[in-house]
C-alpha positions as CSV (number, residue, x, y, z in Angstrom):
1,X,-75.5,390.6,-4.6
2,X,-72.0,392.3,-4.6
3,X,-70.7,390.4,-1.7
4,X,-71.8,387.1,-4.1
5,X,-70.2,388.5,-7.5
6,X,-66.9,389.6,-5.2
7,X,-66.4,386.5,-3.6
8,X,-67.4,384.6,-7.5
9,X,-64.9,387.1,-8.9
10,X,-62.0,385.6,-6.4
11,X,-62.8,381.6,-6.9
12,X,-62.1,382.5,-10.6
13,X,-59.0,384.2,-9.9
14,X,-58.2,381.7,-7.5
15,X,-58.8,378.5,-9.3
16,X,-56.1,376.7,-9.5
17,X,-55.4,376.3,-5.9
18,X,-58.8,375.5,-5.1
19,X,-58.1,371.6,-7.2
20,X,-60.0,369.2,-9.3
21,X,-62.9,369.5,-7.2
22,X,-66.5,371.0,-7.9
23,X,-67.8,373.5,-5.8
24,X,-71.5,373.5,-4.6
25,X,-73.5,376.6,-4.3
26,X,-76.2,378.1,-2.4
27,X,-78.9,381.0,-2.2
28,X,-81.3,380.8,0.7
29,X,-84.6,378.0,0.0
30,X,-88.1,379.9,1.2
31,X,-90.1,377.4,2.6
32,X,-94.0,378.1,0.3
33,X,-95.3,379.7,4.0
34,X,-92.4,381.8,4.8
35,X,-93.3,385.3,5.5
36,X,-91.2,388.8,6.4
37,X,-90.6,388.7,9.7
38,X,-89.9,385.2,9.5
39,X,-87.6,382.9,11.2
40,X,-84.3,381.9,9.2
41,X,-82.3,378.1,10.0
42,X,-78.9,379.2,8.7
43,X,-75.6,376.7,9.0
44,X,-72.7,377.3,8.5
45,X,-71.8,375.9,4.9
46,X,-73.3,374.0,2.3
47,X,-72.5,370.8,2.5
48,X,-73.1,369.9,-1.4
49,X,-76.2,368.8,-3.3
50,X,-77.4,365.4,-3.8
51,X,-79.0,365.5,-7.4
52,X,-76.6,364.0,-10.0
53,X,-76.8,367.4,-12.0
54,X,-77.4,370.8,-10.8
55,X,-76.6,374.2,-11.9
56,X,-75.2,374.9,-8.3
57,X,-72.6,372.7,-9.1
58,X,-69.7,374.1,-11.1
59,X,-65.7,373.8,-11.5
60,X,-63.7,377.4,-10.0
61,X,-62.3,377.6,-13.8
62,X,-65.8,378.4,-14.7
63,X,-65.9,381.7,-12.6
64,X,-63.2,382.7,-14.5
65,X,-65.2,384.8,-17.1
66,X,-67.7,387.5,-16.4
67,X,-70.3,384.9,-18.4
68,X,-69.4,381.9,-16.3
69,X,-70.3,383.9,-13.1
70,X,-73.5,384.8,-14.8
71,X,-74.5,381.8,-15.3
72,X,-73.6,380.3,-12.0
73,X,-74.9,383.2,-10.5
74,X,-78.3,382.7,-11.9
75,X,-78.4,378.8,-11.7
76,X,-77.4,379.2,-7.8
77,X,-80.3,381.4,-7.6
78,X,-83.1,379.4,-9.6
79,X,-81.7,375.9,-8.4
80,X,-85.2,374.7,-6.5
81,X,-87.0,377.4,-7.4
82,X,-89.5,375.6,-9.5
83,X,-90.7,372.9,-7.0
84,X,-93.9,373.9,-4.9
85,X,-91.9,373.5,-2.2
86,X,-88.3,374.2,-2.6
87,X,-86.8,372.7,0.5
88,X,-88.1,368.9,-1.0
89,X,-84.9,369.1,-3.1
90,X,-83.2,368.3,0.1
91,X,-85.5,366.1,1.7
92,X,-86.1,363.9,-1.2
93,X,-82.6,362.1,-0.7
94,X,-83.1,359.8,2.5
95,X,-79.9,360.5,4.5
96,X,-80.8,364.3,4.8
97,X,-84.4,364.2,6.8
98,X,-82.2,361.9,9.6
99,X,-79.1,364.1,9.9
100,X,-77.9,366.2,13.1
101,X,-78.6,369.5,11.3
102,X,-81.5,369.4,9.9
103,X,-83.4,367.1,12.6
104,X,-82.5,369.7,14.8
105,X,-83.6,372.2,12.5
106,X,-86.6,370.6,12.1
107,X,-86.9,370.6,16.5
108,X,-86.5,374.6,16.2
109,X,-88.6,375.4,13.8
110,X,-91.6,373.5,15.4
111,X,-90.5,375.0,18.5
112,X,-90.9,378.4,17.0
113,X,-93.1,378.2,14.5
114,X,-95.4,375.7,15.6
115,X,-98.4,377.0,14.0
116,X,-99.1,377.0,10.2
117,X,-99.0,374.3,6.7
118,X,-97.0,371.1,6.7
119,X,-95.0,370.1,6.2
120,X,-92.2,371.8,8.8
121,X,-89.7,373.0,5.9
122,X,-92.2,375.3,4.3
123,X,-92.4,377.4,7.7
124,X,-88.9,379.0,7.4
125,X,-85.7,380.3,4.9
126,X,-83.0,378.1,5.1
127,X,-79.4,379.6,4.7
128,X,-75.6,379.1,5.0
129,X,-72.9,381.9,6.7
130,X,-70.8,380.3,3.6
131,X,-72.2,380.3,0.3
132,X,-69.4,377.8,-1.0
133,X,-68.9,374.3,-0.2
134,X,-67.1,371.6,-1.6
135,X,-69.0,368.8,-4.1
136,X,-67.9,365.4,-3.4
137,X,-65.4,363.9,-6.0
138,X,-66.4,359.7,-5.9
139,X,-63.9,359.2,-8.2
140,X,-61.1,360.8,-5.9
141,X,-62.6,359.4,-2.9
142,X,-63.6,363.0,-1.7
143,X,-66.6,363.6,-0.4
144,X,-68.8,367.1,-0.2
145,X,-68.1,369.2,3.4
146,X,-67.7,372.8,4.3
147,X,-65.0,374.9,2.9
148,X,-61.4,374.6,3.7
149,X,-57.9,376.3,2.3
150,X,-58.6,378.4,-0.5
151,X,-62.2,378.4,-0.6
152,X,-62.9,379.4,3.1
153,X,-60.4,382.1,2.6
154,X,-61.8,383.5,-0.3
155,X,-65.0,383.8,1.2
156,X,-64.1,385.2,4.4
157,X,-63.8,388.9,4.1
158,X,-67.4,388.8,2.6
159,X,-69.8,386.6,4.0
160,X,-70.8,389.0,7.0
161,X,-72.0,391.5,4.1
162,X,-73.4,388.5,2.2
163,X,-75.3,387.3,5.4
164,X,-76.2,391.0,6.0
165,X,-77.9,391.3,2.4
166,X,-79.6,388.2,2.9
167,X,-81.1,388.8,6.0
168,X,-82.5,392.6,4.6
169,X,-83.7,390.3,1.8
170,X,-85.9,387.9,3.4
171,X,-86.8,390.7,6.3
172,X,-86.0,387.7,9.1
173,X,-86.9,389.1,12.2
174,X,-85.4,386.0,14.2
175,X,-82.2,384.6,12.8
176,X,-80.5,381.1,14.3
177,X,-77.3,380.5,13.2
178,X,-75.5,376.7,13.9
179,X,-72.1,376.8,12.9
180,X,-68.7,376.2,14.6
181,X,-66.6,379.4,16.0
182,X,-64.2,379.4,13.4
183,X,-67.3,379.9,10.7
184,X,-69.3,382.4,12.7
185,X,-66.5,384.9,13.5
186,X,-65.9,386.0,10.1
187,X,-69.1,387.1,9.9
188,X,-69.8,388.6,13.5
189,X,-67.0,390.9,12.9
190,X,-68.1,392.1,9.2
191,X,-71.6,392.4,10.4
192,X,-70.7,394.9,13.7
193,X,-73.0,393.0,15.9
194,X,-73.0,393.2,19.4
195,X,-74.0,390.1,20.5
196,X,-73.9,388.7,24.1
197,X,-72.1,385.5,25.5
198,X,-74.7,382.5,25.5
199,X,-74.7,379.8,27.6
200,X,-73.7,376.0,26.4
201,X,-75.1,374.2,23.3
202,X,-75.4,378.2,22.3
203,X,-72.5,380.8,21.5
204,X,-73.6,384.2,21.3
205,X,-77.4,386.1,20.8
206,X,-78.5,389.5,20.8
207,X,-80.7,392.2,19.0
208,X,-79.5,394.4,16.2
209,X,-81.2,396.4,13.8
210,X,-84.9,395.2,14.6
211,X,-83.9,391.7,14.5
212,X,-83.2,389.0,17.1
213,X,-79.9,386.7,16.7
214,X,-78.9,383.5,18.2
215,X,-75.9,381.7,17.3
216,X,-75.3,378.1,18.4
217,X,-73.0,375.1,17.9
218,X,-73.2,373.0,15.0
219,X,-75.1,370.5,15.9
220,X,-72.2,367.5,15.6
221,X,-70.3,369.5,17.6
222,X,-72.7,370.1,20.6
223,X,-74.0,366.4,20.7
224,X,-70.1,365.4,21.6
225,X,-69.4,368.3,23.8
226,X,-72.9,368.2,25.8
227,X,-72.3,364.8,26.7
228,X,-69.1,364.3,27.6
229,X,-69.2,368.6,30.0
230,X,-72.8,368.8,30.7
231,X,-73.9,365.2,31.0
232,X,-76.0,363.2,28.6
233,X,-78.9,364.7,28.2
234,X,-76.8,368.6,27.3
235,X,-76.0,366.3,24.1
236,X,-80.0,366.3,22.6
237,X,-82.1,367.9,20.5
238,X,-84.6,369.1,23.3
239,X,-81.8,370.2,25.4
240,X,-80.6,373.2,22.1
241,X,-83.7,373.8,21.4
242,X,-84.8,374.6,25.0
243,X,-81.8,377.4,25.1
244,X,-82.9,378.7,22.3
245,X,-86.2,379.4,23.4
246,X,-84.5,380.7,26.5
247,X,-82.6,383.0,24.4
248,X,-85.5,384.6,22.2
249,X,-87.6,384.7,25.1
250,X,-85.7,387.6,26.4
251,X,-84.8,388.8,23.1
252,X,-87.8,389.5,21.7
């Protein structure tokens, strides 16, 4: 929680050079079956909401004032909270279910928690390394997408403590992380883990503190690369979640 308040303290003080553009924010979605001990999807940003009003959706000017963080602070936190099943606030908006992250999140989670309810989402806590996207503008022809400039910085020197609350939070005992390099490193190096080299679509994975971690590619990023290094079929769904199970297998 002080990692969050830090890095809400800083958008306020930074507002003005983050622009006329909203700012989308997340706390981690329990699927209804998640348990301690449980697996957590994390990417690595939030990539704005879809619903036309949400109280994860806020200007920087508005963390300006002890009272605006507050309120954003507890919004963030109770924004799906009410729905049975709190990862349908995603999935209810049609171009989500389809895309590259969460199809392949989907492909892991059945992979490695293939028993228990349906649907898939309420199986596993979805989280972000960054807690702060950008909202898409329409008007300004700009459209939602991880932080960049101001924002990213801001963030930076806290998200490994942020991720590291999280994680005590939920007790996840297995922890896969999709993100590019440039996302992940912030936090490896706040976090002190001593992760391991992995092999292609993957990046790094390792045990620390009880828990198993496994840090891949965003999955846009892989489906390019694995094609055009590895051949075509490095560039698919089966082919990441294969490594993964690889990698937990002699992690666990």
């Amino acid at each position: 929680m002080a990692a969050y308040q830090a890095i809400l303290e800083r958008v306020g003080a930074r507002a003005s050079e983050i622009g006329p553009r909203p700012i989308a924010s997340h706390w981690p979605h329990r699927g209804s079956a998640y348990r301690a001990g449980g697996l957590l999807f994390a990417g690595q940003a939030l990539d704005g909401w879809d619903a036309p009003t949400t109280p994860a959706r806020w200007w920087a000017e508005e963390a300006a004032t002890a009272e605006g963080r507050a309120r954003v602070l507890a919004g963030t936190r109770g924004w799906h909270t009410d729905l049975p099943e709190p990862l349908w606030g995603v999935f209810q908006y049609s171009h989500r279910p389809g895309s590259s992250f969460w199809t392949l999140g989907r492909d892991i989670v059945s992979a490695l928690v293939p028993d228990g309810p349906d649907p898939w989402y309420s199986r596993f806590a979805w989280g972000n390394v960054y807690p702060l996207g950008h909202d898409k503008r329409p008007d300004l022809d700009m459209r939602a997408g991880s932080p960049v400039g101001a924002l990213k910085e801001i963030q930076d020197p806290y998200v490994g403590d942020l991720l590291d609350a999280l994680v005590e939070m939920l007790d996840a005992r297995r922890i896969v992380i999709v993100a590019g390099p440039e996302y992940w490193a912030q936090a490896e190096r706040s976090l002190g883990l001593n992760l391991s080299p992995a092999p292609f679509p993957l990046i790094r994975a390792g045990r620390s503190g009880g828990r198993s971690w496994v840090i891949g590619y965003h999955p846009n990023y892989s489906r390019q690369a694995g094609k055009r290094l590895h051949g075509p079929g490095a560039g698919s769904n089966a082919y990441y979640v294969a490594a993964v199970q690889r990698a937990f297998s002699k992690l666990d």
